[in-house]
Each structure stands twice: as structure tokens, then as C-alpha cells.
N, C-alpha and C positions, 0 to 999 in steps of 0.2 A: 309960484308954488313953493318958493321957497321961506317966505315968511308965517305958512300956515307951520311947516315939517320945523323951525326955528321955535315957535311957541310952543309946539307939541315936547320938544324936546326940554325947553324950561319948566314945563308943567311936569313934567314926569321926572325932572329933578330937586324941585323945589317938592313933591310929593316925599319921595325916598329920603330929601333932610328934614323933614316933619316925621316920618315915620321912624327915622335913626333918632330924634330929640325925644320922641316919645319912649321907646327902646331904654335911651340909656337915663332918663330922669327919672322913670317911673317907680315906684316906691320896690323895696325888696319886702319880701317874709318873712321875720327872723324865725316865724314857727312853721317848724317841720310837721303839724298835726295831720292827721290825715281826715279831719274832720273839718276841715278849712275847708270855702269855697271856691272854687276857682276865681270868682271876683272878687272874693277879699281884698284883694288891692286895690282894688278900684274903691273901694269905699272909702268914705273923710272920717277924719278925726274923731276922736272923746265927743261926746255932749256934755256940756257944759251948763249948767241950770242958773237961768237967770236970775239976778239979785232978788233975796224976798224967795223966792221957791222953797218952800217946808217939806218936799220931795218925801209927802207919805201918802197914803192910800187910804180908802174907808173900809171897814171890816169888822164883821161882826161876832166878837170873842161869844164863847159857850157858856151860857150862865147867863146871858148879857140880856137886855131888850131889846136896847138901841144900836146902829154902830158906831165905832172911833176911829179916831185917826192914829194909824200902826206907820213906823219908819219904815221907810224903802228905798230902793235906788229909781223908782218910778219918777217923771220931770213933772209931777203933779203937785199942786196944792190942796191939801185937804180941812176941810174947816165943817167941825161936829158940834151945832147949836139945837137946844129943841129936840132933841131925839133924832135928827135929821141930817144926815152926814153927805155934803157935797163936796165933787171935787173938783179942778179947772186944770185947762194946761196951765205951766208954766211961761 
């Protein structure tokens, strides 16, 4: 009996230093917004657009026939041949 009440007690201690490493690692929020998600923190990093990404969009200005390709912060590649404006991820 006493080797089951021994693992229960390490399991429930090695739970509580997982739970303190995740406590004091975890990211802070320097913004005080009130428009912030409660999981803000939990989310990763910047994206970052892979080499070669022209990170613009297709759209069709007024006056226009066809559409072009307009800059954006979108992770897309856009390429306007033909009158025919395609885009791909990045």
C-alpha cells in the first residue's frame, strides 16, 4: 500500500513544478488594452513572410477592367498577367 500512496505523492508533485514553470515562464502583456484577449499570451510571435513573398493582394481599382496587384501586409504573392490577377500563399 505504500508504494501506490509514494507515486501518488510524486505525481502530484512533479504536476505543481510544471504548473509553477509554466506560472513564472509565461509571457507577460506589456499592454494594458482592454481590447486584448484573454489568450493573447498564448499566442506565437510576428509572422514573418518567407523569402520571394511580394505580400500584396489583387483588387480592382475604379476606372480599371482588370485587377492589380496593391501592397499590403497580407503573406500572399500576387501576380496580374492577361487581365487575370492570381494570388498564392506565401
Amino acid at each position: 500500500m505504500r508504494h501506490p500512496l509514494k507515486m501518488a505523492v510524486r505525481l502530484v508533485v512533479l504536476a505543481a513544478l510544471v504548473a509553477s514553470m509554466q506560472v513564472m515562464t509565461g509571457p507577460a502583456s506589456h499592454d494594458n488594452s482592454p481590447y486584448l484577449s484573454a489568450l493573447s499570451d498564448l499566442a506565437g510571435g510576428a509572422v514573418i513572410a518567407a523569402p520571394g513573398c511580394n505580400t500584396k493582394f489583387c483588387a480592382k481599382e475604379p476606372g480599371r477592367k482588370t485587377p492589380t496587384c496593391h501592397q499590403s501586409t497580407s503573406l500572399y504573392n500576387c501576380s496580374a498577367s492577361g487581365g487575370v490577377c492570381t494570388i498564392t500563399p506565401c
